[in-house]
C-alpha positions in Angstrom: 7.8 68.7 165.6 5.8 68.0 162.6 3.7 70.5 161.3 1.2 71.0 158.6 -0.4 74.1 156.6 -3.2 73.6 154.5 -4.6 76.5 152.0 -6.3 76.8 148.8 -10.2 76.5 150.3 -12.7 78.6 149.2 -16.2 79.5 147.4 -16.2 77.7 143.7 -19.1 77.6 140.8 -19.7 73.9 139.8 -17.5 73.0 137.0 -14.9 75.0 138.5 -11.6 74.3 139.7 -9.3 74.4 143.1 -5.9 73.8 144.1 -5.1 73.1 147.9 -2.2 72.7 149.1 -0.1 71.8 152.1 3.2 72.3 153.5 4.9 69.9 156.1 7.8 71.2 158.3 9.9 69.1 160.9 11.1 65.8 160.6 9.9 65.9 156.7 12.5 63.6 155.4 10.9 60.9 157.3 7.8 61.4 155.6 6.3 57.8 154.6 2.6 59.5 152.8 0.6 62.5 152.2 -3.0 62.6 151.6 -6.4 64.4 151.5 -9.9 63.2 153.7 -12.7 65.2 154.0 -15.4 65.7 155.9 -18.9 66.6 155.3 -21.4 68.0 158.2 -23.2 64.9 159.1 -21.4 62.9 157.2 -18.1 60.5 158.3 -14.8 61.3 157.3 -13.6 60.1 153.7 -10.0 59.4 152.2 -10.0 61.8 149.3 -6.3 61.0 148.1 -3.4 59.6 148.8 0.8 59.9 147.7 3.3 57.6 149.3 6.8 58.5 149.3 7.1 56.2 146.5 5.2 57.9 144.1 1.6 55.4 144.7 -1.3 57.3 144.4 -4.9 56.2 145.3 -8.0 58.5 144.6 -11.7 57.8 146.0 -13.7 56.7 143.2 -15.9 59.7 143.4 -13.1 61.8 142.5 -10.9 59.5 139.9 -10.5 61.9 136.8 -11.3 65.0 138.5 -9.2 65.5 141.2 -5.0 64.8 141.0 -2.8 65.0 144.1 1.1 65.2 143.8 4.0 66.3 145.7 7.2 68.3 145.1 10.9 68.4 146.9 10.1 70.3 149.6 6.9 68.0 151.1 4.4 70.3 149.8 1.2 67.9 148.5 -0.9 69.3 146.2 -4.6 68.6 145.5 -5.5 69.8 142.1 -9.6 69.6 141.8 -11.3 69.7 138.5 -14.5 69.5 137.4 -16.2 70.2 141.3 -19.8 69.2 142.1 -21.8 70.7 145.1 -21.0 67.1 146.9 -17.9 67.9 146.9 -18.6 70.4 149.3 -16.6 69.6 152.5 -13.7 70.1 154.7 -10.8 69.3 153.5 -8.0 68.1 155.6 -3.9 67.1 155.0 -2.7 64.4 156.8 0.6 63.3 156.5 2.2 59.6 158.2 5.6 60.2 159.7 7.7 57.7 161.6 4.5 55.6 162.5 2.6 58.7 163.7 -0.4 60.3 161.4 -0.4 64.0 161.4 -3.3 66.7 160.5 -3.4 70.2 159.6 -6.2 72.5 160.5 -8.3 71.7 157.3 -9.3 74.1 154.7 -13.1 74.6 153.6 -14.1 73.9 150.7 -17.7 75.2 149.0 -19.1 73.8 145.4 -22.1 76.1 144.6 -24.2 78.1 142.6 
């Protein structure tokens, strides 16, 4: 059974600087992506980040050069965020596409303010 762990949310000043992260268990090997959304209250889900298996990346243009998402061994992906702005306040959720299937952890929150 695939699942996923997200942690790293919290309270951060602008300018400042997160790391989430999140670990996928069972059936890992057969792990085609990982990625970031988020979701703001009110507002629709938005792709934040993606890795394939491959090593292809692809980043929202609102957070190209500020944010970086990678992966090690053990299908951990990592979203390194830079630079944070008070619209970048939202949740932040892991998904991960297995065998056909898309998979989501819980979400962590994430809170850019003063």
């Amino acid at each position: 059974q695939v699942q996923l762990v997200e942690s790293g949310g919290g309270l951060v000043q602008p300018g400042g600087s997160l790391r989430l992260s999140c670990v996928i268990s069972g059936s890992s090997s057969n792990v085609n992506y990982m990625g970031w959304y988020r979701q703001a209250p009110g507002e629709q889900r938005e792709l934040v980040a993606r890795i394939l298996s491959g090593g292809n990346i692809y980043y929202a243009n609102a957070v190209k050069g500020r944010f970086t998402i990678y992966r090690d061994t053990k299908n951990t992906v990592y979203l390194q965020m830079n630079s944070l702005k008070p619209e970048d306040t939202a949740y932040y959720s892991c998904t991960a596409h297995v065998l056909g299937l898309d998979h989501w952890g819980k979400g962590t929150l994430v809170t850019v303010s003063s």
